[in-house]
Structures are given as C-alpha cells and as structure tokens.
C-alpha positions as CSV (number, residue, x, y, z in Angstrom):
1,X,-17.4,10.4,27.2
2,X,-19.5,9.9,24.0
3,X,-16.8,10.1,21.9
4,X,-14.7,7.2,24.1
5,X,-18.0,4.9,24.2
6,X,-18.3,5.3,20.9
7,X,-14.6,4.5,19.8
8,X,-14.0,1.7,21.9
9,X,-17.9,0.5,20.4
10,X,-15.9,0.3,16.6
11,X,-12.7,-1.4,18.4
12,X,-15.3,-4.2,19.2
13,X,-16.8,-4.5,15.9
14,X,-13.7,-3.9,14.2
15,X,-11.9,-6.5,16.2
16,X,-15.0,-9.1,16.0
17,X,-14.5,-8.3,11.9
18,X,-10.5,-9.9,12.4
19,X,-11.9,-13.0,14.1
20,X,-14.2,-14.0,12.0
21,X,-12.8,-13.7,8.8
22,X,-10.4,-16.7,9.0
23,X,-13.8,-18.8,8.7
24,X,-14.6,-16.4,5.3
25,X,-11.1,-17.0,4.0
26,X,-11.5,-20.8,3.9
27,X,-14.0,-20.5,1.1
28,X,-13.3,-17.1,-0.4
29,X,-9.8,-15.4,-2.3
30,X,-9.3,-12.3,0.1
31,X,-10.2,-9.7,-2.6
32,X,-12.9,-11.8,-3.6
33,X,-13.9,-11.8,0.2
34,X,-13.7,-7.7,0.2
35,X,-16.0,-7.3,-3.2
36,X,-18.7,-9.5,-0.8
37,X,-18.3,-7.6,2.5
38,X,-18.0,-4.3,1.4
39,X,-20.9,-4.2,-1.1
40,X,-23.2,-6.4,1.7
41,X,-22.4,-3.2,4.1
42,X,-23.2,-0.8,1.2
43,X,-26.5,-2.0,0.5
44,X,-27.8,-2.3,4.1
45,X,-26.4,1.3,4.3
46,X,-28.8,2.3,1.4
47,X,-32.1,0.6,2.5
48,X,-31.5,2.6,5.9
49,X,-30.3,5.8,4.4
50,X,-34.2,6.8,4.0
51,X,-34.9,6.9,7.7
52,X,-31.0,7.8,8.6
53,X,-31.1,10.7,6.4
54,X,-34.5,11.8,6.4
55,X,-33.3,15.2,8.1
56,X,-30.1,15.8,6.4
57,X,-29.2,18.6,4.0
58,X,-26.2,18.0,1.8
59,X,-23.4,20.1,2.1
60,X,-21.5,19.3,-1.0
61,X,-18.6,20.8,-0.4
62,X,-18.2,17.9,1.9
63,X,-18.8,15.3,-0.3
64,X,-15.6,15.0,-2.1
65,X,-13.7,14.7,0.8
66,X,-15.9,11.0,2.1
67,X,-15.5,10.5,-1.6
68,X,-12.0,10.7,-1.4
69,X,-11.8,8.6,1.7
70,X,-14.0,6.0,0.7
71,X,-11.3,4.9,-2.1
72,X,-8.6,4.5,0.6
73,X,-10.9,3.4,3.7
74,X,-11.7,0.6,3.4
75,X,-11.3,-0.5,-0.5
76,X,-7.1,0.7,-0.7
77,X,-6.3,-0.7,2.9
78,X,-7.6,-4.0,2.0
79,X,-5.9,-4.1,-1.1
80,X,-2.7,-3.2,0.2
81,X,-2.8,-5.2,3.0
82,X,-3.2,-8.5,1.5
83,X,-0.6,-7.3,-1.3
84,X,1.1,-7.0,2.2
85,X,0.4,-10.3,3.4
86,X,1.6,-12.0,0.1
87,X,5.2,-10.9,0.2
88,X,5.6,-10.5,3.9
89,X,3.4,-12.8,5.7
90,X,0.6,-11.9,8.3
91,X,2.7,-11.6,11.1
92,X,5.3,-8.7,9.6
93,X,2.0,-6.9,7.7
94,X,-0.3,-6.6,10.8
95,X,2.6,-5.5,13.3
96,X,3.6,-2.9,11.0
97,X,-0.1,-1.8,9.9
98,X,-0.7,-0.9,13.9
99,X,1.4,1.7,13.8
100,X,-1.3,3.8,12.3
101,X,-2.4,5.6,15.5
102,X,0.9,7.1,15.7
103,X,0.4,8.9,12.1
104,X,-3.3,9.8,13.5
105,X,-2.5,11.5,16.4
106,X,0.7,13.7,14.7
107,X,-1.3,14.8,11.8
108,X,-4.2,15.8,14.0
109,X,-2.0,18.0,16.5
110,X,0.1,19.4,12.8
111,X,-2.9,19.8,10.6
112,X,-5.8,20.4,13.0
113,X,-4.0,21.9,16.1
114,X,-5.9,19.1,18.3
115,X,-3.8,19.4,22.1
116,X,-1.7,16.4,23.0
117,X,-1.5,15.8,26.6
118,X,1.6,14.1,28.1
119,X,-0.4,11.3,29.6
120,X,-2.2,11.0,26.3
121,X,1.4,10.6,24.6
122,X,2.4,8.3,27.2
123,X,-0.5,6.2,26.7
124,X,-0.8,6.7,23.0
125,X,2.7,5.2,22.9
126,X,1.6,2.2,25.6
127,X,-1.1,1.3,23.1
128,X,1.1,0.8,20.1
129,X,3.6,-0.8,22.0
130,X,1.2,-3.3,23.5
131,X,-0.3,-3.9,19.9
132,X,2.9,-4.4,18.5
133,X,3.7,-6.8,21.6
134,X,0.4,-8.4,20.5
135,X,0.7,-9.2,17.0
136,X,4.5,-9.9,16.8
137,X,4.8,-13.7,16.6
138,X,8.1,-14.8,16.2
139,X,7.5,-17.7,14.1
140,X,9.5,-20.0,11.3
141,X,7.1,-19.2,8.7
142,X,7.8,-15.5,9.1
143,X,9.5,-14.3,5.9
144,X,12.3,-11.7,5.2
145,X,11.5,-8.0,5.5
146,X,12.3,-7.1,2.2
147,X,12.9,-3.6,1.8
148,X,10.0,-2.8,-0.9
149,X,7.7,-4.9,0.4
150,X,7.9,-3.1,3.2
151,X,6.2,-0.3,1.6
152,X,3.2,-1.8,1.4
153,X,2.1,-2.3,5.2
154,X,3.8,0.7,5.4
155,X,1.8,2.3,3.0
156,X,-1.6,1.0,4.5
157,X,-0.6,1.8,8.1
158,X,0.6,5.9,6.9
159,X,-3.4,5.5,5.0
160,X,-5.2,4.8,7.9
161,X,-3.8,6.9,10.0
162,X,-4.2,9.6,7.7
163,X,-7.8,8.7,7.4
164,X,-9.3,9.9,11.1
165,X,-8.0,13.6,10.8
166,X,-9.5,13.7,7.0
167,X,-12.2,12.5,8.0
168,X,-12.4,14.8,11.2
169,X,-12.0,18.1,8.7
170,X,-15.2,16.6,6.1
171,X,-17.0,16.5,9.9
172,X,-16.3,20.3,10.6
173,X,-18.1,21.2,6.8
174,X,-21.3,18.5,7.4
175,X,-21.4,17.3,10.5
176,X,-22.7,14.2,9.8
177,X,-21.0,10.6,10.3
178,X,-24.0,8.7,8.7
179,X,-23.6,10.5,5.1
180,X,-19.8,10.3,5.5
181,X,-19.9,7.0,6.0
182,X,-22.7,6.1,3.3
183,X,-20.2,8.5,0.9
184,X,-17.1,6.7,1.8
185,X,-19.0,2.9,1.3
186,X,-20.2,3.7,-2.1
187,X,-17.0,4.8,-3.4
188,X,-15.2,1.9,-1.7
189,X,-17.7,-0.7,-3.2
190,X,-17.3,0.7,-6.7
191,X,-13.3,0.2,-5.9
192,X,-13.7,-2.8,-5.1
193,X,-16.0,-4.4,-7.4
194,X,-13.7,-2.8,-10.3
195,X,-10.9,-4.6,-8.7
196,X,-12.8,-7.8,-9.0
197,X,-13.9,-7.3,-12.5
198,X,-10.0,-6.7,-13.9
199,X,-9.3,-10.0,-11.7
200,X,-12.0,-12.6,-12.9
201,X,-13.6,-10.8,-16.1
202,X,-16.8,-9.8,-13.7
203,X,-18.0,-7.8,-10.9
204,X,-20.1,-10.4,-8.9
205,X,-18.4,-13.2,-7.2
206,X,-18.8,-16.4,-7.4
207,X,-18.1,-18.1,-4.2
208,X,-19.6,-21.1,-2.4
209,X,-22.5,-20.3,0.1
210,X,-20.7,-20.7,3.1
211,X,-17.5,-18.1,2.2
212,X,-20.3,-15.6,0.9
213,X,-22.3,-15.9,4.2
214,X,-19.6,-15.5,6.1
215,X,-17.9,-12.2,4.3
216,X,-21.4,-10.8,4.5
217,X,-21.5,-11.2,8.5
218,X,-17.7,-9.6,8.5
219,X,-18.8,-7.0,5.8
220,X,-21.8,-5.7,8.4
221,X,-19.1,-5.8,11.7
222,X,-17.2,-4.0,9.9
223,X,-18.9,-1.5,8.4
224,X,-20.7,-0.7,11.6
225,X,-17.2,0.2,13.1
226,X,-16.4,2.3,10.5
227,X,-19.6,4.1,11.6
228,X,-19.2,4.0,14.5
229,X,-15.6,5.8,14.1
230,X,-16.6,8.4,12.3
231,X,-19.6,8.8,14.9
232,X,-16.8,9.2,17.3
233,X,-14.9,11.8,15.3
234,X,-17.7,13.4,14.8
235,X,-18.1,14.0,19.2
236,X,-14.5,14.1,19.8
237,X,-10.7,14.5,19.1
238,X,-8.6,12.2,16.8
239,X,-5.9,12.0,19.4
240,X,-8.6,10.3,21.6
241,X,-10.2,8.1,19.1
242,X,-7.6,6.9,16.6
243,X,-5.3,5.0,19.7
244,X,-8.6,3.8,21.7
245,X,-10.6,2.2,17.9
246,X,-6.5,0.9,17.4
247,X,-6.9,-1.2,20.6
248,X,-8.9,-3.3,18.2
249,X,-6.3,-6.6,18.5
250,X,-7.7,-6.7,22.1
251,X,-11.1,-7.8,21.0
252,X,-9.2,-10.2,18.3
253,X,-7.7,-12.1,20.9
254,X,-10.7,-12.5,23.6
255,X,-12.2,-13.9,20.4
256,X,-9.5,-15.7,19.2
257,X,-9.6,-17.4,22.2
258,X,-13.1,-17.9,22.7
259,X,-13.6,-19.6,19.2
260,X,-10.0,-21.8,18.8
261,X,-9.7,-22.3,23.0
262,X,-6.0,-20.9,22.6
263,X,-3.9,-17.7,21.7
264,X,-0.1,-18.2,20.1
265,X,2.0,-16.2,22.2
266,X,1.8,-16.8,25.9
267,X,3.4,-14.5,27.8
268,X,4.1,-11.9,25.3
269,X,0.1,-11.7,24.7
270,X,-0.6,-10.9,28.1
271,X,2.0,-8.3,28.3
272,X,0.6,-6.7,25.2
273,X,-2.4,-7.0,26.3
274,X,-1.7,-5.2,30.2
275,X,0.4,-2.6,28.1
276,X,-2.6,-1.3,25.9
277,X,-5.0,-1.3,28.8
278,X,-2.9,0.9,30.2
279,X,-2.9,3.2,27.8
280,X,-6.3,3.5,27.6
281,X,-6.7,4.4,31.3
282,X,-4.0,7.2,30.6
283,X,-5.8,8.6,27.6
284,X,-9.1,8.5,29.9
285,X,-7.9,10.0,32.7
286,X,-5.8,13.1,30.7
C-alpha cells in the first residue's frame, strides 16, 4: 500500500509538472526551460541533503548506477523528447513516449524476476491503452511519422522504461531513494547545463522573470515525483509502480481542464480516461 500511495503521489506531481509548463514555455526555449528546472530542483535537493541524509552511509558501489541514471532521467528524456517534438509534433511524441510502462514491467519480470499477475497484465495493458486513447489527437497540424524520427520518442519511451528496474537494482545495494535521487539530479543538472553551454556559449540562462519563475515551480513538481518514484521503488515492485506513476496524463487533464475550462478530445478523453482507471483498480486488487 505504501508503495501504491506513493506512486500515484509522483503521477500527481508529475502530471501537475505537464500542466504547467505550457505557461514556462511562453517565455523560455524548452532546453533553456530544462537547464532552469532541473538545476532549481538540484539545489533545493542540496540545502536539504544535510537533514535528509544526516543518517546515511554511502554505499558506493551504488553510486554509479544513480550516476548513470541521472544522465538519462531526467536530462536525456527531455532532450529527446523535444528533439521528438521538433520533427514529429506533440501529439505523435507524447502517444508514443507512454508506452514506457510496457518496457518497465518486461524488463522487471526478465531482469529482476518480479511476478506478473494476469490482472496486473490486463490492467497494465488498460492503462497504456487508455493513455494512448488520451493523448492521441487526431489533428491537422499533426505531421508525418517519419520513420527516423520515430526513433526518437521511441528512444525516450525504451529510456524511461528502462529507468524504474535500474533504478530498482541501485535500491537493492543502498536502500535509499533520497541519495539516489540527489545522485541522479546532480548528474542530470551537469547534463543539462553542458547542453546549454554548447547552445548559447554559457551555462546560466538568460530568460525573462516570468519563464524562469515558472520553470522553477515545474523544476520542484517534478523533481519531487521523481522522488517520490524512486521512494516507491524503493517499498515495492516495478510492475506496480511504473503503470500506476504512467497514469500521469490523468492528472494532466483534470488540470488542463481546471486552468483552460476545456480538454480537446471529447469523447475519446473520457474513454481514455475510464480505461486507465480501470487498470488501476486491476493492478490494486491482483
């Protein structure tokens, strides 16, 4: 039950994150926008890491592996996904980057022998199809699916779906999602700050107030989900976690909503939206 509370706890954040970062991008180049958010989630990190960590031992043979995550989640994902965006539009890059539970839960039952109920497959496979119901918008501005542009939502789905079970195995040598996820912020900051210095000759950005504000608020919902995922690795299975935290679009379209007074989609919302819940009751009840 922890490990559930916790899960659906980052969906909210992680969802909240999505909704407000259309006001960000009116001010702020989307890299730009990810060398403000995660650095502002990296330093909070820090000034707590004193009283977080005040208990901890380090167990360095873990620390490679959050290094090694950190440059892929979230630095690499939000690099591929916008190079995503830019060829393919929004609408083909997010319905193929929620695929990424699917990649969780195989490589957790392949690599870490994690169980797989049949009413968790049923409503793992509810879930992605109601997110996929969810985010597919059949719109004129959609572009062609160009076959090597389709690696890169691809790519960023295959990466965050491999991220849960790594991240899973790091928990088994330290058990401890607050230096995982202080690892795995450092090492995504100095990503994406390098990025930022190769595109505009420095590694602070210069952005008006507003955009920086704003990227700051989505840097902190974010990187509080990304705690609180690894938190909920850390107390239970990736073939529980990974679909529930993907249920994220749910929270992006109650806030959608609740911000612009509307949702594109209609019908097709709703049923994505009844399709996913159901999944989570199966995966609940298994």
């Amino acid at each position: 039950m922890t490990a559930i509370l916790l899960a659906m706890a980052a969906a909210v954040f992680l969802g909240s994150g999505l909704v407000l970062t259309p006001l960000g991008l009116k001010h702020v180049h989307p890299l730009s926008g990810a060398a403000i958010s995660i650095p502002t989630f990296t330093l909070f990190f820090l000034l707590l890491s004193p009283v977080l960590l005040r208990e901890q031992v380090i167990v360095w043979s873990a620390v490679p592996i959050f290094a090694a995550v950190g440059l892929v989640f979230p630095a690499l994902l939000t690099l591929l996904t916008f190079a995503g965006n830019r060829a393919l539009g929004p609408v083909v890059t997010a319905s193929l980057g929620n695929i990424s539970p699917l990649f969780s839960v195989l490589l957790a039952v392949a690599l870490l022998a994690e169980p797989l109920h049949a009413l968790q497959f049923a409503g793992l496979l509810l879930i992605v199809g109601g997110i996929l119901a969810i985010t597919i918008a059949r719109r004129a501005d959609a572009r062609d699916w160009r076959t090597l542009a389709l690696l890169l939502p691809l790519g960023a789905a295959l990466l965050r779906g491999l991220m849960p079970p790594v991240i899973k195995v790091g928990l088994e040598i330290w058990p401890s999602p607050i230096a995982a996820g202080l690892t795995g912020y450092i090492f995504s900051t100095l990503t994406v700050l390098v990025v930022e210095r190769v595109r505009n000759g420095r590694f602070l950005v210069r952005a008006p107030l507003p955009g920086r504000l704003w990227f700051a608020v989505i840097g902190l919902c974010n990187g509080l989900g990304t705690l609180l995922l690894y938190a909920a690795l850390g107390a239970g299975p990736v073939t529980v976690v990974a679909p529930l935290v993907a249920a994220y679009p749910l929270v992006t379209v109650v806030g959608t909503l609740l911000l612009q007074g509307k949702v594109d989609g209609g019908l097709r919302v709703v049923a994505g939206a009844v399709l996913t819940v159901t999944g989570v009751v199966l995966l609940l009840i298994a």
